[in-house]
N, C-alpha and C positions, 0 to 999 in steps of 0.2 A: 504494500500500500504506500502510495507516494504521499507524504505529510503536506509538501509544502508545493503549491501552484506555483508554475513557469515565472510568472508574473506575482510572485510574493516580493512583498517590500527588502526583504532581507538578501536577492539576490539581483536589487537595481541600485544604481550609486544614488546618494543623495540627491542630486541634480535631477536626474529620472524619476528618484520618487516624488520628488517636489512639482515638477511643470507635472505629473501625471495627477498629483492630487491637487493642486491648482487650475486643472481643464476642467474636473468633476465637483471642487468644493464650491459655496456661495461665492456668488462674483463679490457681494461688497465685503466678506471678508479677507479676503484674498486681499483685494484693492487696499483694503486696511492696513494689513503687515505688510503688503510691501510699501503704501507709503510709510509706515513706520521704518522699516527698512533704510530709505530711500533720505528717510531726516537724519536718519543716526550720521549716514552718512555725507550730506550737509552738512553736521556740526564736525565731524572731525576734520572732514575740510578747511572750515571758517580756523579750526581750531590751529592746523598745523599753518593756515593765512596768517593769521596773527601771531606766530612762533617765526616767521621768515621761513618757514620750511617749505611752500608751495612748491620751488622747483626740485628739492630732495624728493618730495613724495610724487611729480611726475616722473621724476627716474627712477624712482625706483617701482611704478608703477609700469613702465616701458619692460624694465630689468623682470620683471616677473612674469614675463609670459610663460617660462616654464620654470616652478619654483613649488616644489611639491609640501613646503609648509604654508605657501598663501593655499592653496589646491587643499590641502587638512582644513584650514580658516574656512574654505569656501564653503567646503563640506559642511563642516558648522554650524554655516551662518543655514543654509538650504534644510539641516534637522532643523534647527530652532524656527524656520518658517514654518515647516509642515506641522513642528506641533503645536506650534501656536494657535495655526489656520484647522489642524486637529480635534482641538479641544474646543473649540469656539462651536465647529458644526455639529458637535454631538448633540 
């Protein structure tokens, strides 16, 4: 007997489970977390703007295309979305 469906959350990346439960969960809460999302990072923006750090964090944002601890981060941030958007539509 096979326990776990093709399409169990446990054998798609975070990325996949997120835009897959993001097409199916309520549209305005979805739109909620990711504006939430979306201001976090506005402010750390503004934040690293007024540290004089703006062009450190465009290179180092260039620098990371392939960088397997933002890629862990990214991962991260895509759980704390789904379960945010998770627990809302229950």
């Amino acid at each position: 007997m096979h326990i776990f469906d093709d399409d169990d959350f446990m054998t798609t990346t975070p990325r996949d489970n997120f835009f897959s439960i993001a097409k199916n969960a309520n549209e305005n809460i979805v739109d909620m977390e990711l504006e939430k999302m979306l201001r976090r990072l506005a402010v750390a923006e503004r934040v690293l703007e007024e540290n004089g750090l703006e062009e450190a964090y465009e290179r180092a944002v260039e620098a990371s295309v392939v960088d397997s601890d933002i890629d862990n981060r990214l991962d991260s941030i895509f759980i704390e979305l789904v379960g945010n958007i998770v627990t809302q539509c229950e």
